[in-house]
One Martini backbone bead per residue (centre of mass of N, CA, C, O) as a GRO file, in nm:
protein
  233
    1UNK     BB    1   0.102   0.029  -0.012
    2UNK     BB    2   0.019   0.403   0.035
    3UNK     BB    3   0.087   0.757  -0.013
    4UNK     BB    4  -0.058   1.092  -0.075
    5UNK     BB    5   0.045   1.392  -0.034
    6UNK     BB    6  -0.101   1.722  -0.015
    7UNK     BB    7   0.074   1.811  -0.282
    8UNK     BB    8   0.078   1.475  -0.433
    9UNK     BB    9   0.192   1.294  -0.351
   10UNK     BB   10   0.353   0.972  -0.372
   11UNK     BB   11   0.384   0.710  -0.143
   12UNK     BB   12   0.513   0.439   0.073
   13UNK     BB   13   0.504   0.200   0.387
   14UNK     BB   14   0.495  -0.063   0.301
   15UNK     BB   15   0.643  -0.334   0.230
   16UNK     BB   16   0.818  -0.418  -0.097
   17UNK     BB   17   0.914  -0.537  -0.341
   18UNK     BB   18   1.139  -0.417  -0.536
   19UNK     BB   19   0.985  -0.274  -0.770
   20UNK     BB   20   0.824  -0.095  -0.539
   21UNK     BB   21   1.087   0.049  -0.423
   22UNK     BB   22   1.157   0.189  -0.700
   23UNK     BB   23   0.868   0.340  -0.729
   24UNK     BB   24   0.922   0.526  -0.462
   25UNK     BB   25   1.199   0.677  -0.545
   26UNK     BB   26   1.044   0.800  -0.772
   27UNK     BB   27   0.732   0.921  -0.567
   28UNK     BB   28   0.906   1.107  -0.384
   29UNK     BB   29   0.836   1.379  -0.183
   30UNK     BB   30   0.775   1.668  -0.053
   31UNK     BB   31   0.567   1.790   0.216
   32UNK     BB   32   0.297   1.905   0.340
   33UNK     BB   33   0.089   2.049   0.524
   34UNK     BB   34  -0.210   1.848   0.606
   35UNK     BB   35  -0.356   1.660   0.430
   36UNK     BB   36  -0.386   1.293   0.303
   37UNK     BB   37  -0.332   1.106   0.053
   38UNK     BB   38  -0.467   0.765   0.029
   39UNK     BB   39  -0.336   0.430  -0.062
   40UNK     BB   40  -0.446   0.174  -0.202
   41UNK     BB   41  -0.534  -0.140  -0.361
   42UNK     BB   42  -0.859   0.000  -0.366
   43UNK     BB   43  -0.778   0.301  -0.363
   44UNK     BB   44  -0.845   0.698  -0.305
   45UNK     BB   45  -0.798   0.893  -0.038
   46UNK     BB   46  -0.982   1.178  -0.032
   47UNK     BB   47  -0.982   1.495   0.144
   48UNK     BB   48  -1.122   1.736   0.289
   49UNK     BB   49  -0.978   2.022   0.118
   50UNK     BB   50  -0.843   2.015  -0.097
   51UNK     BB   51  -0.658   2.133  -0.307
   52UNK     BB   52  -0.606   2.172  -0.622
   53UNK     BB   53  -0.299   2.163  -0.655
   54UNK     BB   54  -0.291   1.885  -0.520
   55UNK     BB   55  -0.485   1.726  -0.717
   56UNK     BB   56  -0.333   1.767  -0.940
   57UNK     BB   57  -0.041   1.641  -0.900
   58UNK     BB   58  -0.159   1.381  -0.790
   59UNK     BB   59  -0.262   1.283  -1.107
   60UNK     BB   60   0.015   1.343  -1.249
   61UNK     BB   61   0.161   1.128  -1.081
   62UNK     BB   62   0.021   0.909  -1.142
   63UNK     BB   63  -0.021   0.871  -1.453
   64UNK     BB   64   0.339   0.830  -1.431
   65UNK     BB   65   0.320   0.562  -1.285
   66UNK     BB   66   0.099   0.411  -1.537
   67UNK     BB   67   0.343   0.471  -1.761
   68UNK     BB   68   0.569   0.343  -1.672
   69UNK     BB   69   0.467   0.052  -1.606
   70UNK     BB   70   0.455  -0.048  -1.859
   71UNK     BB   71   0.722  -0.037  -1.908
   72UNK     BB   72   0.879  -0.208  -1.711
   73UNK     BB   73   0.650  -0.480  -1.786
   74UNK     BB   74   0.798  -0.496  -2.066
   75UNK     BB   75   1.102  -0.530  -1.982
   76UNK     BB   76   1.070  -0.742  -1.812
   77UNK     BB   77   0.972  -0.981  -2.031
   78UNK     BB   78   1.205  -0.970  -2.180
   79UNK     BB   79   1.402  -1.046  -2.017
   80UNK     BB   80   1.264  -1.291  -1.916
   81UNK     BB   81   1.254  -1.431  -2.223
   82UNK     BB   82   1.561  -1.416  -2.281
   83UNK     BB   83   1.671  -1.560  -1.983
   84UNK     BB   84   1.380  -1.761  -1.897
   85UNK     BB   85   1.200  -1.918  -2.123
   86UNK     BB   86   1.142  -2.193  -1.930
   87UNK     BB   87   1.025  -1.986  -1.691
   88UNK     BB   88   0.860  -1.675  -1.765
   89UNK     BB   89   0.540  -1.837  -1.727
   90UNK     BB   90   0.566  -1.823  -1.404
   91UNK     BB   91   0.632  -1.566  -1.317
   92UNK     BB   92   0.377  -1.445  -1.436
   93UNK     BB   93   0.202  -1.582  -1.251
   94UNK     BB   94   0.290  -1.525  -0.988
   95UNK     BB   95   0.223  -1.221  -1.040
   96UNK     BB   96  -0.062  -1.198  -1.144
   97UNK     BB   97  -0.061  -1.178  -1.472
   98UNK     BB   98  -0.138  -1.067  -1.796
   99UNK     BB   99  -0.011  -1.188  -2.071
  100UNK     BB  100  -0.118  -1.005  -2.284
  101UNK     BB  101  -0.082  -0.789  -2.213
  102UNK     BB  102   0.247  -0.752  -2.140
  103UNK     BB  103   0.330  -0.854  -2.472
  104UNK     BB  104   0.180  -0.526  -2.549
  105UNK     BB  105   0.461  -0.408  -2.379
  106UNK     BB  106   0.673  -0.587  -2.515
  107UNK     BB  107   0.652  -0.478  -2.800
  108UNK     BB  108   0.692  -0.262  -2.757
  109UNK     BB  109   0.988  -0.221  -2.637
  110UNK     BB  110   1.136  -0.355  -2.852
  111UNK     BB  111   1.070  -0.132  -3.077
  112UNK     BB  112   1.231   0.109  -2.802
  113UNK     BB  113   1.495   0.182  -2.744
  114UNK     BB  114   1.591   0.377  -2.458
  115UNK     BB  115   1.697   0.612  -2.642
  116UNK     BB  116   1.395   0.652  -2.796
  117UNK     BB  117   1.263   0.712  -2.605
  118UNK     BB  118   0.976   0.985  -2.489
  119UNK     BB  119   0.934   1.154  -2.213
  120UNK     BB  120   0.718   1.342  -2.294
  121UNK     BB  121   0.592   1.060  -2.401
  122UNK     BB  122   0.416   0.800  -2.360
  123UNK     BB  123   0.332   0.487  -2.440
  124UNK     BB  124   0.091   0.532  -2.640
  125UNK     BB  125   0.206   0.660  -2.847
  126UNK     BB  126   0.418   0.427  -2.917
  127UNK     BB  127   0.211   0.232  -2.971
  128UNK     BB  128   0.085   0.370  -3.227
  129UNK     BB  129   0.378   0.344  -3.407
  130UNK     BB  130   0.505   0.083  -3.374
  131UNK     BB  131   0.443  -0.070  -3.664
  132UNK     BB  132   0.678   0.108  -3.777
  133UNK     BB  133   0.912   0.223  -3.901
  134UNK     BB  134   1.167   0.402  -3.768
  135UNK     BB  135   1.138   0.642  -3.963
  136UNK     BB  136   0.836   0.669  -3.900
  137UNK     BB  137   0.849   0.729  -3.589
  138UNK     BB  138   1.034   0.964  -3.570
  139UNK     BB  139   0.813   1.137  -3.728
  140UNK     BB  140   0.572   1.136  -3.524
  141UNK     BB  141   0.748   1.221  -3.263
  142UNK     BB  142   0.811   1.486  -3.370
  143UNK     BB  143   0.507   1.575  -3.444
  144UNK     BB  144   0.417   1.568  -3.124
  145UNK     BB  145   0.600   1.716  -2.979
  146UNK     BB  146   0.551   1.979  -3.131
  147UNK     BB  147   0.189   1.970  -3.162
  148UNK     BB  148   0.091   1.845  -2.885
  149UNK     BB  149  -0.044   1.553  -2.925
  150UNK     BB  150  -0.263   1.367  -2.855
  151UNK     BB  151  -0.311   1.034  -2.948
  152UNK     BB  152  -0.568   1.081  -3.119
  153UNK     BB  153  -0.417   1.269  -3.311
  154UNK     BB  154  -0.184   1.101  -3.397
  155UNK     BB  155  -0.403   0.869  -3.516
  156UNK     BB  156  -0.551   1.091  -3.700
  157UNK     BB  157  -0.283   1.148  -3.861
  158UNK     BB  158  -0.194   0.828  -3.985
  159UNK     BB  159  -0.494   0.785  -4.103
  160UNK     BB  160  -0.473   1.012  -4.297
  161UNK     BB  161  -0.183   0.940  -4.425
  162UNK     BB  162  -0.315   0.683  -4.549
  163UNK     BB  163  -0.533   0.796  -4.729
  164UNK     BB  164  -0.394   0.964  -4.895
  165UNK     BB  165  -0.194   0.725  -4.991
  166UNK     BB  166  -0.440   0.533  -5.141
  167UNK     BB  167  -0.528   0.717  -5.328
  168UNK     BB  168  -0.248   0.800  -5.492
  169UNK     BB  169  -0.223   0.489  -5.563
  170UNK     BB  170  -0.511   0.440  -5.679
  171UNK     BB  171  -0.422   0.631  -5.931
  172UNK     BB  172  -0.163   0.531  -6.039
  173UNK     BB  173  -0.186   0.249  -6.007
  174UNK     BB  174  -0.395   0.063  -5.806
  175UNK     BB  175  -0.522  -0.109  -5.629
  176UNK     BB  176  -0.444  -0.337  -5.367
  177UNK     BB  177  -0.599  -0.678  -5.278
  178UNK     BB  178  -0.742  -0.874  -5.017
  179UNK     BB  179  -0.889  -1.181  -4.995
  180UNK     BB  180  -1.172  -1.195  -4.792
  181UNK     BB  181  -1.382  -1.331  -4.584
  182UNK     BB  182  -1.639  -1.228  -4.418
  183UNK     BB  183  -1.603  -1.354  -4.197
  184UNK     BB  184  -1.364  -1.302  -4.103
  185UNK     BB  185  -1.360  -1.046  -4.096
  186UNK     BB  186  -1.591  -0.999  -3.824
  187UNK     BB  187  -1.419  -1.140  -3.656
  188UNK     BB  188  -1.155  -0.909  -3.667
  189UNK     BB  189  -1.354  -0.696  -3.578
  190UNK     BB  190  -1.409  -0.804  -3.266
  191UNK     BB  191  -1.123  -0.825  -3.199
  192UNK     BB  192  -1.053  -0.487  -3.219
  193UNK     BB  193  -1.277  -0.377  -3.017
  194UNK     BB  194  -1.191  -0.581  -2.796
  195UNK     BB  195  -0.884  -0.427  -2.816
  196UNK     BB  196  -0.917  -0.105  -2.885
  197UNK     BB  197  -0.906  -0.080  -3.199
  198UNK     BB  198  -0.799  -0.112  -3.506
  199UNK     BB  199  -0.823  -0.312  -3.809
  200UNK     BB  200  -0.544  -0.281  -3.937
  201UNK     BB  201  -0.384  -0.244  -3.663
  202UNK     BB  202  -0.477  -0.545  -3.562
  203UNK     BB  203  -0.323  -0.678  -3.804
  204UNK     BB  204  -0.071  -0.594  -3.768
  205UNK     BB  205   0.034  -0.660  -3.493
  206UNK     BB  206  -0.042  -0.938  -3.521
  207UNK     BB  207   0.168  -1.022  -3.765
  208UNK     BB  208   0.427  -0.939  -3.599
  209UNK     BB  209   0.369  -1.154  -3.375
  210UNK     BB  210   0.382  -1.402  -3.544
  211UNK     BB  211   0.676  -1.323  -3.641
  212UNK     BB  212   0.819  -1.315  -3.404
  213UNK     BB  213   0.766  -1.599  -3.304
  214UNK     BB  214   0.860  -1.758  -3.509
  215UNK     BB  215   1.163  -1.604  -3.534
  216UNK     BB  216   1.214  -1.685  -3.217
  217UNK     BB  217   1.065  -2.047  -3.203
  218UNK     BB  218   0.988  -2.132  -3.418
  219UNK     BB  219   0.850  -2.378  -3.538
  220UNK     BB  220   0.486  -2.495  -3.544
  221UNK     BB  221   0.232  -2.715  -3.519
  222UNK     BB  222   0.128  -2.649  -3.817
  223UNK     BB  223   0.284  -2.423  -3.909
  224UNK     BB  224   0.165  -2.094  -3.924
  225UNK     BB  225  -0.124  -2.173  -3.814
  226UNK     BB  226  -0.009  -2.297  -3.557
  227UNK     BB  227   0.076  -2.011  -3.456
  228UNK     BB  228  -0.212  -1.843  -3.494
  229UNK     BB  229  -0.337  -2.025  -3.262
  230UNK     BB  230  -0.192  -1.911  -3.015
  231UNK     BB  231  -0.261  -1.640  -3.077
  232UNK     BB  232  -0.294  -1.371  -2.877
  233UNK     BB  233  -0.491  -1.024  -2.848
   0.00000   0.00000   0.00000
C-alpha cells in the first residue's frame, strides 16, 4: 500500500517487493502541512479541502507512475524471456499478471530501445506508432513532441496520412486487395474492438507479433497456421 501528501505527492509505507521500492524512490516527494492523500490496493483516499493544486500534482504524478509502470512490465517481461525462457510464463504467473497484456506491453518496448524512448510523450504514443518502420516512428514521434498532439490526435493523424496515401496509390497503379472471407473480415472485427483499436491496426500488430513469434521460436506443429492459433491479441 501507499499514501500521497497534501502536495499530491505519492509514496509508499508499507515493505514492498523490489520493483515496488523501486517505484517508491520513483514517487516520493516533499510533503506539506496538511491533509494527505492515502493509497490502498482498491482505492484513493481523498481528504475534505484538499487544495485543487495539490490534487493536480497528485493526478499528475499517479498518470506518470501508470504510463512508466507499462515500460517497467514491458522491460521485465523482454528481460525474462531473454534469460528465462523456459521459466519466465512461471514468473508471471507468479505475479498474478495477464499475459496478454504484458505481451502488448513488451511488443511496444522491443520496438523502443531506451535511447529512442521520449519521456515526454506517454508509452501509448510510443504504442500507436509500434508498427511502422523505425524512420517513420520518429517522424511522428517528432511531429508529435512539436504540435503537442494528444494519443487520438496522433492516430487520427496518421489515418489521415494513410488514406491520402491509399488514394494516390490507387489512382497511380491502382488498389492492391487482399481477398478475405466475410466471415473472416467480421471475426477480425470483434476482435479489434474487443482489443479497443483499430482493424487495420489489429492486423498489422497480430501478423508482427506472429512473425516475431515464429522467428523468434521457430516453427510450430502444424506451420505457420498453428503458430497463429496460439497467438492471442
Amino acid at each position: 500500500m501507499g499514501e500521497a501528501h497534501s502536495n499530491g505527492s505519492v509514496s509508499h509505507t508499507r515493505s514492498t517487493p523490489p520493483l515496488h521500492r523501486e517505484a517508491r524512490r520513483f514517487s516520493r516527494f516533499s510533503s506539506r502541512a496538511g491533509g494527505e492523500v492515502l493509497t490502498t490496493r482498491v482505492s484513493l483516499q481523498i481528504p475534505v479541502g484538499l487544495s485543487f493544486e495539490a490534487w493536480e500534482r497528485a493526478g499528475s504524478q499517479l498518470a506518470g507512475i501508470v504510463d512508466s509502470s507499462a515500460w517497467w512490465l514491458g522491460d521485465w517481461l523482454v528481460y525474462g524471456k531473454d534469460n528465462y525462457a523456459d521459466r519466465y510464463q512461471r514468473g508471471i504467473r507468479a505475479a498474478g499478471l495477464k499475459y496478454q497484456t504484458l505481451r502488448n506491453y513488451a511488443w511496444v518496448s522491443r520496438r523502443f530501445d531506451i535511447v529512442r524512448r521520449r519521456d515526454r510523450l506517454t508509452f501509448q504514443h510510443h504504442a500507436e506508432v509500434a508498427s511502422l518502420p523505425q524512420e517513420e516512428q520518429e517522424k511522428w514521434l517528432n511531429q508529435t513532441e512539436k504540435m503537442g498532439w494528444t494519443t487520438k490526435q496522433l492516430r487520427n493523424s496518421i489515418q489521415k496520412s494513410r488514406d491520402n496515401g491509399r488514394k494516390l496509390d490507387a489512382r497511380s497503379t491502382g488498389a492492391r486487395r487482399l481477398a478475405v472471407p466475410d466471415n473472416h473480415l467480421e471475426w477480425w472485427h470483434k476482435a479489434a474492438e474487443r482489443s479497443g483499436i483499430e482493424l487495420e491496426k489489429w492486423v498489422l500488430i497480430t501478423l508482427d507479433q506472429a512473425a516475431e513469434q515464429i522467428l523468434e521460436d521457430g516453427p510450430r506443429p502444424g506451420g505457420a497456421e498453428g503458430a497463429l492459433r496460439t497467438l492471442r491479441i
